[in-house]
C-alpha positions in Angstrom: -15.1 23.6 9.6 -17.6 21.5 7.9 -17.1 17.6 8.0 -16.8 17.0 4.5 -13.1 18.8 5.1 -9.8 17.4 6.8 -8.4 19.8 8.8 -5.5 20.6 6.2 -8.5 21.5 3.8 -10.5 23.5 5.9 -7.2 25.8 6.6 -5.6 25.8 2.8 -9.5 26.8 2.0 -9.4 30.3 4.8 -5.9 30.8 3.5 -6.6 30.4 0.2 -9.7 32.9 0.2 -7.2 35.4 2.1 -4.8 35.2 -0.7 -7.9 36.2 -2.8 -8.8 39.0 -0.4 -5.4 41.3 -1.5 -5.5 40.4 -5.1 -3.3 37.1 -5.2 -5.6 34.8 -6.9 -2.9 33.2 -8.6 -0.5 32.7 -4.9 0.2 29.1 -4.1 -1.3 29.1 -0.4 0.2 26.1 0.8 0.1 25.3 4.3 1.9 22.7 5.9 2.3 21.2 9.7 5.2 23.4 11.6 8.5 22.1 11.5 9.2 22.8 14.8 6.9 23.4 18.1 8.0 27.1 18.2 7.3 27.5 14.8 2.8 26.8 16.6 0.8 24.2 14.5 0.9 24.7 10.6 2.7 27.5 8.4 0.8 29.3 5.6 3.9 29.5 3.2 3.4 31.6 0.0 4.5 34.9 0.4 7.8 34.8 -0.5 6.4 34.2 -4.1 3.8 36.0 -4.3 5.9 39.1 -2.8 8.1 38.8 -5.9 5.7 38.3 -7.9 4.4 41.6 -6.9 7.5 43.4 -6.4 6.4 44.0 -2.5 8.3 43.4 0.4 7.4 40.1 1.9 6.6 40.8 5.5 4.2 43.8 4.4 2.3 41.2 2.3 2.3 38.6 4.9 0.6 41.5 7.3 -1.8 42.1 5.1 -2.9 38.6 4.4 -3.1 38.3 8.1 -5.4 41.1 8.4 -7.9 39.4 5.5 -7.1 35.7 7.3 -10.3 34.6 8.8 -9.4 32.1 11.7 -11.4 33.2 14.7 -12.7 30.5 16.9 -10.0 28.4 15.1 -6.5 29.6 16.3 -5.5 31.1 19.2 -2.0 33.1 17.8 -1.4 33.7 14.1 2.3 35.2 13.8 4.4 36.3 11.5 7.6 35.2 11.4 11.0 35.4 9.4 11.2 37.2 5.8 7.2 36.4 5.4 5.8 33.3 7.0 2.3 32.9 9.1 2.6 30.7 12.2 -1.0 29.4 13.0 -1.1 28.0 16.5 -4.8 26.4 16.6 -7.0 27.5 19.3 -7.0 24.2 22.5 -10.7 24.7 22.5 -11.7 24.0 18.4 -9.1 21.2 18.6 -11.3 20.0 21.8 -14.8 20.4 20.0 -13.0 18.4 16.7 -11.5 15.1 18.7 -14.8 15.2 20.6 -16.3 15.1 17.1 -13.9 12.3 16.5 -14.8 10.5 19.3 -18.3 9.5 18.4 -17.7 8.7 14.9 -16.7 4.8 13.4 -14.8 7.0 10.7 -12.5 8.5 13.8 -13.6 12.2 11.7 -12.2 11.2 8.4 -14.5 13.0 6.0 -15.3 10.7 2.5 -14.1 11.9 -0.3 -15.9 11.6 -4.0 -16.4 8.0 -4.5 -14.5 6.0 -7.0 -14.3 2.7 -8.4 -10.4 1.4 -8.6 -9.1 -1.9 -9.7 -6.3 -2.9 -7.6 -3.7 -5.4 -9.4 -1.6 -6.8 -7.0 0.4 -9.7 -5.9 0.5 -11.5 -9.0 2.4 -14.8 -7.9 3.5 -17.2 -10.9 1.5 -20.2 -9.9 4.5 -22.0 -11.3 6.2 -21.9 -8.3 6.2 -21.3 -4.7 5.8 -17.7 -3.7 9.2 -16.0 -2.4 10.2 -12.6 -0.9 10.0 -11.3 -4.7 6.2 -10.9 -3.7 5.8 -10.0 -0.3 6.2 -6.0 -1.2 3.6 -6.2 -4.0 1.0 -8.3 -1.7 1.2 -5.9 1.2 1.7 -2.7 -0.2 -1.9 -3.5 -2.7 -3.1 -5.1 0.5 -2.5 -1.9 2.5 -3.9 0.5 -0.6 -6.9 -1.5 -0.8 -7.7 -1.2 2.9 -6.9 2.6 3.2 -8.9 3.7 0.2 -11.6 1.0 1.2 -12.1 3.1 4.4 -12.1 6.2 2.6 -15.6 5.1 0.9 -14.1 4.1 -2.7 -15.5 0.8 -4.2 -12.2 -1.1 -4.9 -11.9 -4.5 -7.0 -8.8 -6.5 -5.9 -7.2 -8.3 -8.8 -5.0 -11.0 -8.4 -3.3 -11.3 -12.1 -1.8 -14.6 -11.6 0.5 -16.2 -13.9 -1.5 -19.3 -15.0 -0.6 -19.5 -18.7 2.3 -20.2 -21.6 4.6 -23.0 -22.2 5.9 -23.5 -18.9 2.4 -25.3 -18.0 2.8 -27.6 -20.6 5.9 -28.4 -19.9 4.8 -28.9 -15.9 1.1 -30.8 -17.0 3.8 -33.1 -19.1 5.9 -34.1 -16.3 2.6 -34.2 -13.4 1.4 -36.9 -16.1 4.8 -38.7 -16.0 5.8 -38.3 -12.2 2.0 -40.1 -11.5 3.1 -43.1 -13.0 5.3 -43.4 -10.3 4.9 -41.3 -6.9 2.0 -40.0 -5.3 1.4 -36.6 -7.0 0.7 -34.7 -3.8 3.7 -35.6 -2.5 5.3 -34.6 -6.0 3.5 -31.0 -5.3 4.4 -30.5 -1.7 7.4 -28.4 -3.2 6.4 -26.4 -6.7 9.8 -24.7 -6.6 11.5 -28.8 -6.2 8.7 -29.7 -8.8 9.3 -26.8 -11.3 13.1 -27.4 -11.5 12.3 -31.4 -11.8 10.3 -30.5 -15.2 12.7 -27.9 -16.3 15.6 -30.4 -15.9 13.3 -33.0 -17.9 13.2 -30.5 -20.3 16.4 -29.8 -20.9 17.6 -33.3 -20.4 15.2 -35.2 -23.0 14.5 -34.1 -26.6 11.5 -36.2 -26.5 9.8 -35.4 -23.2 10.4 -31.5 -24.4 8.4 -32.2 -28.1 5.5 -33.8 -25.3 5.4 -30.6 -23.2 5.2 -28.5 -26.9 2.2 -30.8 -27.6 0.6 -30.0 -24.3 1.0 -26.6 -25.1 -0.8 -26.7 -28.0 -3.4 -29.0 -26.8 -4.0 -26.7 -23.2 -4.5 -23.9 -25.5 -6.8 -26.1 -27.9 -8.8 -26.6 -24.8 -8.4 -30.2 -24.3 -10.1 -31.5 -21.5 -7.7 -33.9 -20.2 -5.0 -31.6 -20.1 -7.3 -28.6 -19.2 -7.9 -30.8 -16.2 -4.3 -31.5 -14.9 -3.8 -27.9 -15.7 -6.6 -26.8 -13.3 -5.3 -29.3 -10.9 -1.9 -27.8 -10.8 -3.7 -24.3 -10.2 -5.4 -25.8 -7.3 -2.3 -27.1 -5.3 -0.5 -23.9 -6.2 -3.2 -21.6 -5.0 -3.3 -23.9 -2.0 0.3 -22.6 -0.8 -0.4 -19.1 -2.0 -3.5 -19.1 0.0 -1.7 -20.4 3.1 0.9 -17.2 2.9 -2.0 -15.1 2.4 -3.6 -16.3 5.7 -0.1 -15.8 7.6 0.4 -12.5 6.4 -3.5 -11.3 7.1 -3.6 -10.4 3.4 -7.3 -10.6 2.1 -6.9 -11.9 -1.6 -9.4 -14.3 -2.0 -10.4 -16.5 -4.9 -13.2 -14.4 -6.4 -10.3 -12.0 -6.5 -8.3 -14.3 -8.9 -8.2 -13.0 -12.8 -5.2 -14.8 -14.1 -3.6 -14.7 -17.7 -5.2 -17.6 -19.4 -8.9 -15.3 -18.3 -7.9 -13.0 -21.2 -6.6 -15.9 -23.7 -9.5 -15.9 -25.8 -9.5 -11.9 -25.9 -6.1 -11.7 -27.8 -6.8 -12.5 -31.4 -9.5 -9.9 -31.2 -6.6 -7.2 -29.6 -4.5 -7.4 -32.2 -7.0 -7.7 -35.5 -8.4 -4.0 -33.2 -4.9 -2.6 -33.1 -4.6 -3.5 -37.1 -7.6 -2.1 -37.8 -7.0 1.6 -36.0 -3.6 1.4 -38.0 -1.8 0.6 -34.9 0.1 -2.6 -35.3 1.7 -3.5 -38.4 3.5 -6.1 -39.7 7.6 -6.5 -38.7 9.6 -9.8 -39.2 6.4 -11.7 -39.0 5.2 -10.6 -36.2 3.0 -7.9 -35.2 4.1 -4.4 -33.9 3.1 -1.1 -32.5 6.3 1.4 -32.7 5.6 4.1 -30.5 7.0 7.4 -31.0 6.8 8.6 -28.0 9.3 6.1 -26.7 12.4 6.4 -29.1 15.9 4.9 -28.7 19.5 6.7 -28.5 19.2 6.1 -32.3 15.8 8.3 -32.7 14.2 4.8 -33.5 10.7 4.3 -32.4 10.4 1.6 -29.2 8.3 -1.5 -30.7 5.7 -3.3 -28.5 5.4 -6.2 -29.8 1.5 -7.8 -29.6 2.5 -10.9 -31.4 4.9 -12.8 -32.1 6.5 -14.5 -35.4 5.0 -17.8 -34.7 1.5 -17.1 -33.6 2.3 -16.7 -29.6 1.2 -13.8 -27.6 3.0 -11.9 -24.9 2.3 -10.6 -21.7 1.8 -7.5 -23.3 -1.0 -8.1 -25.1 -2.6 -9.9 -22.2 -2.3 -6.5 -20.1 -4.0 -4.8 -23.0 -6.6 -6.9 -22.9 -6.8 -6.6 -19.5 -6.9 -2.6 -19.2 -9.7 -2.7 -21.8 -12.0 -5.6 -19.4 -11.0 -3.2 -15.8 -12.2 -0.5 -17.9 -15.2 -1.4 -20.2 -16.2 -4.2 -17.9 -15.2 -3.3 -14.3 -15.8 0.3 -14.8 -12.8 1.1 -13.3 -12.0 5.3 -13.2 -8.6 4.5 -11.2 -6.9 1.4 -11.9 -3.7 0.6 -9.9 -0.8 -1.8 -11.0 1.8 -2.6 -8.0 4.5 -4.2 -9.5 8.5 -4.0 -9.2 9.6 -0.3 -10.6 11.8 -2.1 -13.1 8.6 -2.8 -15.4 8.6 1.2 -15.0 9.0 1.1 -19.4 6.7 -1.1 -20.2 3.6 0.4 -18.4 4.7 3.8 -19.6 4.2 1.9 -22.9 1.1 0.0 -21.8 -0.8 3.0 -20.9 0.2 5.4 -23.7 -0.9 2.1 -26.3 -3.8 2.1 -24.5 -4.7 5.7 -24.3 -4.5 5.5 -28.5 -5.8 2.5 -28.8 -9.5 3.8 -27.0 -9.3 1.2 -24.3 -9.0 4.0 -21.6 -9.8 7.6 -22.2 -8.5 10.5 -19.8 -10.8 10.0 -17.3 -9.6 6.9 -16.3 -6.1 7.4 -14.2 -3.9 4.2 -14.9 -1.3 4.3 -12.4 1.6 2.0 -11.7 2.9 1.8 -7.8 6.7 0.3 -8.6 8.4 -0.4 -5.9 12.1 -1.0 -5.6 13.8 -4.5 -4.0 14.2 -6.0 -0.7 18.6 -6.4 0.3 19.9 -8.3 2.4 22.6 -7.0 5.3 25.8 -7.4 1.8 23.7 -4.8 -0.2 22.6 -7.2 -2.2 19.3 -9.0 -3.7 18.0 -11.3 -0.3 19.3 -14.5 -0.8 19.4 -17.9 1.6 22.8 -18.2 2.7 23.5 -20.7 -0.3 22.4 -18.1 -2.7 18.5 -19.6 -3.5 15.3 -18.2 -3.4 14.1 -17.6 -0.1 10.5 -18.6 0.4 7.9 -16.2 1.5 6.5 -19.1 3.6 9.8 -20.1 5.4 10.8 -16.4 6.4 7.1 -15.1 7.9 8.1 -18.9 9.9 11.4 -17.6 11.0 9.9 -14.6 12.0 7.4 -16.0 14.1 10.0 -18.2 15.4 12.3 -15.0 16.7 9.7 -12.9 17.8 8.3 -16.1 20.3 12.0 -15.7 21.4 11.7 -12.0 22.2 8.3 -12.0 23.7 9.5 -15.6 25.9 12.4 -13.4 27.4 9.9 -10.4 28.2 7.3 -12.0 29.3 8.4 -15.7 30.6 5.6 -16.0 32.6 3.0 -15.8 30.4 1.0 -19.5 29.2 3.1 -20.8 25.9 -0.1 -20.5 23.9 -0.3 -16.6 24.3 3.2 -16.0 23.6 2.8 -17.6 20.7 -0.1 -15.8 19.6 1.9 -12.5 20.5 4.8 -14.3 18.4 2.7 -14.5 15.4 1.4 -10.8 15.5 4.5 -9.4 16.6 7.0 -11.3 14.0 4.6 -11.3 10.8 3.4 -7.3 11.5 7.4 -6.7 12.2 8.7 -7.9 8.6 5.7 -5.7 7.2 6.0 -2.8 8.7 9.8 -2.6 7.7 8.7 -3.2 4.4 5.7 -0.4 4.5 7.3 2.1 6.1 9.9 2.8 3.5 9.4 5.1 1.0 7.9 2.0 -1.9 10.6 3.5 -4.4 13.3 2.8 -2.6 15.4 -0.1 -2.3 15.6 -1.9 1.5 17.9 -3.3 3.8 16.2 -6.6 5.6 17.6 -6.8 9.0 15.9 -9.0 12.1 17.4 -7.1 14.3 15.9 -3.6 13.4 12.8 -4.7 12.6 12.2 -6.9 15.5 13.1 -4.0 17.9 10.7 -2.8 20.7 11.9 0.7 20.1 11.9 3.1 17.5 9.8 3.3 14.3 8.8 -0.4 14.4 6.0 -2.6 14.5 6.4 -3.6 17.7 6.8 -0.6 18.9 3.0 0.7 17.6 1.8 -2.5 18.8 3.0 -1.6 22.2 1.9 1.7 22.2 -1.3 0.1 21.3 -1.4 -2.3 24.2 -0.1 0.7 26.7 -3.3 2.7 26.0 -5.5 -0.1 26.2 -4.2 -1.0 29.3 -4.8 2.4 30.8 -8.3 2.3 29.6 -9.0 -1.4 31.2 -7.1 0.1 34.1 -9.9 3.0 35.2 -12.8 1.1 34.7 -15.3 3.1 33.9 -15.7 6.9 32.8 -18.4 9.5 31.8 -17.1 9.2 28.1 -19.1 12.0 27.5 -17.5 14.5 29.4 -16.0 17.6 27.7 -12.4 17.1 26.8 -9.9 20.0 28.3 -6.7 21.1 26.4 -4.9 23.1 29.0 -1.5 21.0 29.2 0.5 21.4 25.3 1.1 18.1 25.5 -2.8 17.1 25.7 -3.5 20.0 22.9 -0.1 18.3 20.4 -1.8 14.5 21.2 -5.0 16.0 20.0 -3.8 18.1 16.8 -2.0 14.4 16.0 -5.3 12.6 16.3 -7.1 15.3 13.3 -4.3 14.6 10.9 -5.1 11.2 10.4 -7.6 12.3 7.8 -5.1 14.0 5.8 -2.9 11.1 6.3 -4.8 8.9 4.7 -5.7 11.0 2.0 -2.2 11.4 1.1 -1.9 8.0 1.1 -4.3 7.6 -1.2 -3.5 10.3 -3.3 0.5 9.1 -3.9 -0.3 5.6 -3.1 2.6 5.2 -0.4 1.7 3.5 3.1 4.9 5.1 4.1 3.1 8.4 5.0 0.9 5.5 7.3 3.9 4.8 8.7 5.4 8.2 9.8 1.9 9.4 11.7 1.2 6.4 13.3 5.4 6.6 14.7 4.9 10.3 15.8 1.4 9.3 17.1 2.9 7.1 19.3 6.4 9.4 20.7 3.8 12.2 21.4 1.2 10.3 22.9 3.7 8.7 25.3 4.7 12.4 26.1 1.7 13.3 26.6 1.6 9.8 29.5 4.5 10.8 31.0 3.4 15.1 31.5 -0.6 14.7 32.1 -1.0 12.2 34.7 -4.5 9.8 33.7 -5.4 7.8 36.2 -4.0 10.3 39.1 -6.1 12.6 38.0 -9.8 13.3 39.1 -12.9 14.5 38.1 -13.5 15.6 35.0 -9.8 15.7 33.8 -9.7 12.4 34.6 -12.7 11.6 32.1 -11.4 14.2 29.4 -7.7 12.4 29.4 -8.8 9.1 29.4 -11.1 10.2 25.8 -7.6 10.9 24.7 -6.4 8.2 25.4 -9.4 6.2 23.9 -9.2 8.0 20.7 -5.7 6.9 20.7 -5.9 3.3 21.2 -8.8 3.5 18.1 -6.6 5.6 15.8 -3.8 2.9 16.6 -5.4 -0.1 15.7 -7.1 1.4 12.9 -3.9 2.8 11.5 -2.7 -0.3 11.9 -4.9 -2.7 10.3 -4.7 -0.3 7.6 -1.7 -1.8 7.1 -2.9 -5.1 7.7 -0.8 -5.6 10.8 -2.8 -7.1 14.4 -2.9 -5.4 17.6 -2.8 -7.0 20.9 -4.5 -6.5 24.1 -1.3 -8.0 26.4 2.4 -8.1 25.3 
């Protein structure tokens, strides 16, 4: 097994090449983990269709694959079981010699793939207002892709495609001016969601003041430096809150990261005279339109996408246009990846297939969008404060600080305020995002403090435990010949290790369907089978060189733990 191969790879490659060996070029030799102890370590599955395929009875098939499968050195039983399928149980000694491997590498044994350059759009607040829980699965699910394919070698570009243009800001530079004559404006912008409804009642209320925001509009667009300089201003104060929630939830947007709408302003006129001249947007009602075929109503009609509209105004759409061309003729981007709620699922299916005929990204550029469905609260519906508002990302990551210091306080009473607060803050911010993360990103989620606060089951705090258990054993025996061979004779010790080589395929998988979910589920079953493993192989009872080879397990534990974990942006702790 060479080291540019996860350990998934290096066995679909023997199985694949003893699919070859009786004439099944064509046989899908998938192999995947055992369902079941019994069942040994992975399943080459297969047969079945290539047996039918063949007209041949499965099992006589599987035999002969068996005969052509090279796995010596590598497993210790290769059976065959049922109408057709090959049990591999993997050799204690090759799983030794690959953790050992592990061991001694920073990378834990994860091989790099090809390198690629991916743009990463995420997070995207509307710097009109305070962030809210609308965001918090778009931050840390790009968050936790950018860390995870950051660690497999690609060159990633974060891009934070703030909303920082259109009328609203006029309408909010109008009022700043007017709520200055009177208040102190930083005490005005202490609360952009109190401020943004402020201005929107203005607007509503007063003819007048609404014709003064229109005129900022048009003079924020003209560039006018007065109002170009309260805009800016506003953008500062709202970045300041966004950048606080950042810091609370570890999240490493930063402001070189920042590309917002108004970066692609002047690019627009230029999008849409390119999409005339190809012959792709033509004149409807005044404004400008691209009907796509591909994209046709109940009526057979042709979806339009409109690039601009009747009086002169652009639209979102035409900004991401413009952006997908500057991520791919400027950023060089082969991979770009947009994580945004799955209910825009239409209009990047029409962004990208514009795009594709426009020229601004050819096939070899993958434009992907990671949707991801909405956060519930306990009724099944949207998550709502109790009087039916927005709830403030900042305000819950507090609350869950707040009832995690209350948790640890009754664990731990005795420990100094000051560190069960710092446990508070690791435990109740990693808590809300590992419930979020380890869902499946499709799927819709119930939010529940109870469940996600909870020291057992597939929880944050649970990892983080496991985490501090390890650690603990490891300050516990001192020192230890960390060099010593390790020894697989218990099942529990050989599962532990065969755990610790998946994480490469893992995080591949990760990568490859951009879902932390998969995260998730390995670090979970890391943890269950690595307290099995505590509670059957005694550590620091034992002596000698079992001693040193179960305490390396350990220690490859602990590192897979916390890596896995700050994968996914969450802290470990060295004392809960």
């Amino acid at each position: 097994m060479t080291q540019e191969q996860t350990l998934h790879q290096f066995l679909d490659t023997r199985v694949t090449a003893a699919f070859a060996a009786i004439g099944c070029t064509d046989a899908p030799a998938l192999i995947t983990p055992a369902a079941r102890p019994e069942f040994g370590d992975y399943q080459a599955n297969g047969v079945m269709g290539a047996a039918k395929a063949r007209k041949q009875n499965p099992r006589e098939l599987a035999q002969q694959l068996v005969t052509k499968l090279d796995l010596s050195g590598i497993a210790s039983k290769v059976e065959i079981a049922g109408p057709g399928f090959i049990n591999i149980t993997l050799d204690p000694a090759f799983l030794a010699r690959r953790a050992a491997a592990a061991l001694v590498q920073e990378s834990l044994g994860v091989p790099y793939p090809s390198a690629q350059r991916v743009v990463i759009d995420y997070s995207s607040p509307n710097l009109a207002k305070e962030m809210h829980v609308g965001h918090l699965r778009s931050t840390i699910i790009g968050d936790a892709l950018v860390r995870v394919l950051r660690f497999l070698g690609h060159e990633v570009i974060a891009q934070n495609h703030i909303g920082d243009w259109g009328t609203q800001f006029g309408m909010l530079t109008a009022f700043l001016v007017e709520v200055e004559k009177g208040v102190d404006a930083d005490m005005a912008l202490g609360d952009l969601e109190d401020f943004y409804r402020r201005a929107k009642q203005r607007m509503d209320d007063d003819p007048a003041f609404a014709n003064t925001a229109r005129e900022y509009v048009v003079k924020l667009q003209g560039g006018d430096a007065q109002v170009n300089a309260l805009w800016r201003r506003f953008l500062e104060v709202s970045m300041h809150h966004c950048e606080a929630v950042y810091k609370t939830l570890g999240v490493g947007l930063t402001r070189a990261d920042l590309r917002g709408e108004s970066a692609y302003n002047a690019a627009l006129p230029g999008i849409v005279a390119d999409l005339q001249a190809k012959g792709l947007a033509v004149t409807s009602e005044g404004a400008q339109v691209v009907f796509l075929d591909e994209f046709k109503n109940k009526d057979g009609e042709a979806q339009a996408y409109i690039v601009r509209k009747q009086d002169g105004g652009y639209l979102y759409a035409t900004t991401d246009l413009a952006a997908v061309r500057y991520r791919v003729d400027t950023l060089k981007a082969k991979r770009v990846l947009y994580v945004v709620d799955q209910r825009q699922g239409l209009h990047f299916q029409q962004l990208f297939t514009l795009s594709r005929k426009a020229g601004y990204a050819d096939d070899s550029v993958a434009l992907e969008h990671v949707g991801f469905g909405v956060m519930l609260g306990e009724d099944n519906k949207p998550f709502k404060t109790r009087s039916g508002g927005t709830v403030k990302l900042a305000e819950l990551l507090e609350e869950a600080v707040e009832r995690a210091f209350v948790l640890v306080s009754e664990k731990n009473p005795e420990l100094a305020e000051e560190t069960r607060w710092e446990i508070a803050r690791a435990v109740g911010v990693g808590a809300v995002k590992y419930a979020d993360l380890s869902k499946n990103r499709t799927s819709d989620y119930v939010f529940s403090w109870a469940s996600m606060l909870a020291f057992d089951g597939n929880t944050a705090p649970y990892l983080q435990y496991a985490y501090t258990r390890a650690a603990k054993v490891l300050r516990d025996a001192g020192e230890f010949d960390a060099n010593a061979s390790l020894q697989l004779h218990e099942r529990a010790e050989q599962v532990l290790a065969l755990q610790l080589l998946r994480f490469a395929d893992t995080l591949n998988l990760v990568a490859r369907d951009t879902a932390p979910h998969h995260l998730c589920a390995y670090l979970f079953e890391l943890a269950v089978v690595f307290s099995r493993f505590y509670e059957n192989c005694p550590v620091l009872k034992s002596e000698g060189a079992l001693r040193a080879s179960r305490l390396q397990l350990c220690s490859l534990t602990a590192r897979t733990l916390k890596t896995g974990l700050g994968l996914l942006g969450i802290s470990t702790l060295e004392v809960m």
